[in-house]
C-alpha positions in Angstrom: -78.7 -7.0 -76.6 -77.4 -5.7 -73.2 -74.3 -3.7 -73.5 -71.6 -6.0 -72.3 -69.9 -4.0 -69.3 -66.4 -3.4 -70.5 -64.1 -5.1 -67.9 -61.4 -2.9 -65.9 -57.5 -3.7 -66.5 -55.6 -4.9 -63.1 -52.9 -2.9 -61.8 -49.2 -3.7 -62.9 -48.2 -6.5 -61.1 -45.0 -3.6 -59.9 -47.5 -1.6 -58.4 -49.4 -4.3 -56.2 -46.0 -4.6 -54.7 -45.1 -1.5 -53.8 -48.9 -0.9 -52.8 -47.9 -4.2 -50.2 -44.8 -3.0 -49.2 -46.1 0.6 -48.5 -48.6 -0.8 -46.1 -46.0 -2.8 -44.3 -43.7 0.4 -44.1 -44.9 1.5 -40.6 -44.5 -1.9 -38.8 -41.2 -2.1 -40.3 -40.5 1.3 -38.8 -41.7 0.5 -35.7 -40.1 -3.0 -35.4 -36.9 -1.2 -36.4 -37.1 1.7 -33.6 -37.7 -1.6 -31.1 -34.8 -3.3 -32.2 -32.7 0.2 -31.8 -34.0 1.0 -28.4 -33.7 -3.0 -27.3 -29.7 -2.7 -28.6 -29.1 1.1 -27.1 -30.6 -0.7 -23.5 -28.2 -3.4 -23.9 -24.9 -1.5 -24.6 -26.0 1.2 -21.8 -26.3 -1.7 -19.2 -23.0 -3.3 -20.1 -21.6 0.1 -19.9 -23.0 0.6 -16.1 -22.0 -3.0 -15.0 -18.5 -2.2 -15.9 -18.3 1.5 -14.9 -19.6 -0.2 -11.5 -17.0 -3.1 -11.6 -14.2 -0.1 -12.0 -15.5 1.6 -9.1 -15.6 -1.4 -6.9 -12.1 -2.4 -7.9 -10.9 1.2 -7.6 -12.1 1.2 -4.3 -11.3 -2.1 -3.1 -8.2 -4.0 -5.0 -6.9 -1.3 -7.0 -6.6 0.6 -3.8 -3.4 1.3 -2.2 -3.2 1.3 1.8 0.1 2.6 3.7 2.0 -0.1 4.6 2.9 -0.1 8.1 6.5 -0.9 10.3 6.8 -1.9 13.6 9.2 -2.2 16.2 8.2 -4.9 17.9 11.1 -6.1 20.6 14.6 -4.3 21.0 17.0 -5.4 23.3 20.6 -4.1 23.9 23.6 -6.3 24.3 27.2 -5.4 26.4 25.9 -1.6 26.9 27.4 -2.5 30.7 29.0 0.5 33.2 32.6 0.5 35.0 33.9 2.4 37.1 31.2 5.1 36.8 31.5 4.8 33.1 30.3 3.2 29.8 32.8 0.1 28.7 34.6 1.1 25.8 36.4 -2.4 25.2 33.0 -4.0 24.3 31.1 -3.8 21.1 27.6 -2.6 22.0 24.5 -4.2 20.4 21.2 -3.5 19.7 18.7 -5.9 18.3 15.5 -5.1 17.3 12.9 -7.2 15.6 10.9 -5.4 12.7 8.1 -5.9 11.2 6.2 -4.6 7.6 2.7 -5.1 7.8 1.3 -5.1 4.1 -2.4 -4.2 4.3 -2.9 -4.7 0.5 -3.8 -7.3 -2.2 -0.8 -7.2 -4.2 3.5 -7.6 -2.7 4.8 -4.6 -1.1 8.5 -5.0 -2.7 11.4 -3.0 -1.0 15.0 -2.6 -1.5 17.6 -2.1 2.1 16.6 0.1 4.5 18.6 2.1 6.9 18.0 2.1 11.2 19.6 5.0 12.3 20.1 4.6 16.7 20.6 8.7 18.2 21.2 9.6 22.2 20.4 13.3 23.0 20.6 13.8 19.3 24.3 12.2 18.4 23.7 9.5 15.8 25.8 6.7 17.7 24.7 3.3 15.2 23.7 3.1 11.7 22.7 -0.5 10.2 21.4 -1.5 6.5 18.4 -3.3 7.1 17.8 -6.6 4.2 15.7 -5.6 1.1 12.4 -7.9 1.2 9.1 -8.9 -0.2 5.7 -8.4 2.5 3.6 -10.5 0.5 -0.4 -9.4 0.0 -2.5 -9.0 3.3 0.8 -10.4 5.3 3.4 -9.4 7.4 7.5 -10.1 7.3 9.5 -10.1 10.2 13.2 -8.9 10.1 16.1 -9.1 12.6 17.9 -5.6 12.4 21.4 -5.1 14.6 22.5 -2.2 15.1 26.6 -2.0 16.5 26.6 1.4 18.7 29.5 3.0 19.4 30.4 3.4 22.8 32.6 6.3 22.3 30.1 8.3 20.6 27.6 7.4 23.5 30.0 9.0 25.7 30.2 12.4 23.1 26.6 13.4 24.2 26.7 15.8 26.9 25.5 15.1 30.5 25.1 11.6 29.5 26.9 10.0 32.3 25.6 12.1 34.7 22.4 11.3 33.5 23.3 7.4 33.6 24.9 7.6 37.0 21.7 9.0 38.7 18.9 7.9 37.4 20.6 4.7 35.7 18.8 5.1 32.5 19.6 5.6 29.2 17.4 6.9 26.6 17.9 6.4 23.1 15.6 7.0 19.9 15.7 4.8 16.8 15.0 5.9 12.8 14.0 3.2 10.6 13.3 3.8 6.9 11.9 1.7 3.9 11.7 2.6 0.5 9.1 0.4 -1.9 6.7 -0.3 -4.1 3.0 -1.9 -4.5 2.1 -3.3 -8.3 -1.1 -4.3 -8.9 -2.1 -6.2 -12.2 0.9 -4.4 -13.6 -1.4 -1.8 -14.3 -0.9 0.3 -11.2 2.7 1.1 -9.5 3.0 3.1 -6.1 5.9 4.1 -4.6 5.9 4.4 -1.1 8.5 5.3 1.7 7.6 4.0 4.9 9.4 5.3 8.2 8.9 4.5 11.5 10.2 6.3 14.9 11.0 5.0 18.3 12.2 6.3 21.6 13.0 4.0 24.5 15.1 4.0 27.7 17.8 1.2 28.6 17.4 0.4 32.4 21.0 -0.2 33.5 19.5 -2.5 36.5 17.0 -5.1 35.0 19.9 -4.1 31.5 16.4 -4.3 29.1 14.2 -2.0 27.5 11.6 -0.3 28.8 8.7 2.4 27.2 9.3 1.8 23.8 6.9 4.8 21.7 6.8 4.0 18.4 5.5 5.9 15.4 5.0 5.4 12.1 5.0 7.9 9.3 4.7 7.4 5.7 5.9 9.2 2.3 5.4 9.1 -1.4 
């Protein structure tokens, strides 16, 4: 009789599954490294698209532009000779209509101003101009008036002689703002914003003529 052929034990039932699991080890890893390097892509595109949206709102919103004051029309009242010389029984005027441009996306907010009037460099009217709000991308106009004094006018030295011959008078005018620009409450500039103007009274046509302006700016 044929020796029966002795049969061989299976393997733990453990083993077989660690044997499995083994195998699968390498896709895991690899399905794992995908999944890392999907996730790392993701978080470093979220971190360009906002570095870029800080950049374009640094550049474009969150940026600040100088605000900018004109003097658009000035006219002067009762500034009238006699005799050969400047009235001093009349209160002499000078109206000047001012404007703040605001080049920027949020309110330029300012608090009184002063317009300071000088003749051959005597400070002869002073006026508070009114504290305001240019709002975003707009301008405000103001009505600034200005009493000067006639007898300082007639302090400045070769003044009338000046006026007699050539009948002119030329005068130069100071106006400064003091601000600020908020944006998102996040960012706060201060800004001073000045502007200077010379220009010459005609005593015949009694308006102004060559008025220079320019603008300066301060933080």
């Amino acid at each position: 009789m044929a020796e029966t052929e002795q049969a061989k034990p299976l393997a733990p039932a453990a083993l077989r599954i660690r044997s499995v699991e083994e195998e699968n080890m390498p896709t895991l890893s690899k399905t794992h490294r995908r999944n890392c390097i999907k996730c790392c892509g993701c978080i470093t595109a979220i971190l360009l698209i906002l570095a870029t949206t800080v950049v374009v709102l640094v550049l474009t919103v969150f940026q600040v532009d100088d605000p900018v004051i004109k003097m658009n029309k000035v006219s002067v009242q009762r500034l009238e000779l006699a005799n050969g010389t400047l009235r001093t029984d009349v209160n002499v005027t000078l109206l000047a209509d001012v404007s703040v441009k605001n080049p920027n996306a949020a309110a330029f907010k300012f608090k009184n101003g002063t317009t300071t009037v000088y003749c051959g460099g005597v400070m002869v009217g002073e006026a508070n101009t009114p504290p305001g709000k240019a709002k975003a991308r707009r301008t405000l106009h103001m009505n600034v008036t200005v009493d000067l004094i006639p007898k300082k006018l007639l302090s400045v030295p070769s003044l009338m002689s000046d006026v007699v011959s050539v009948r002119k008078l030329t005068m130069s005018s100071n106006t400064v703002i003091g601000g600020k620009v908020r944006i998102l409450q996040i960012i706060k500039k201060y800004l001073v914003v000045r502007v200077n103007c010379t220009m010459t009274y005609n005593f015949t046509s009694q308006a102004i003529q060559g008025g220079n302006c320019k603008p300066h700016l301060s933080m």
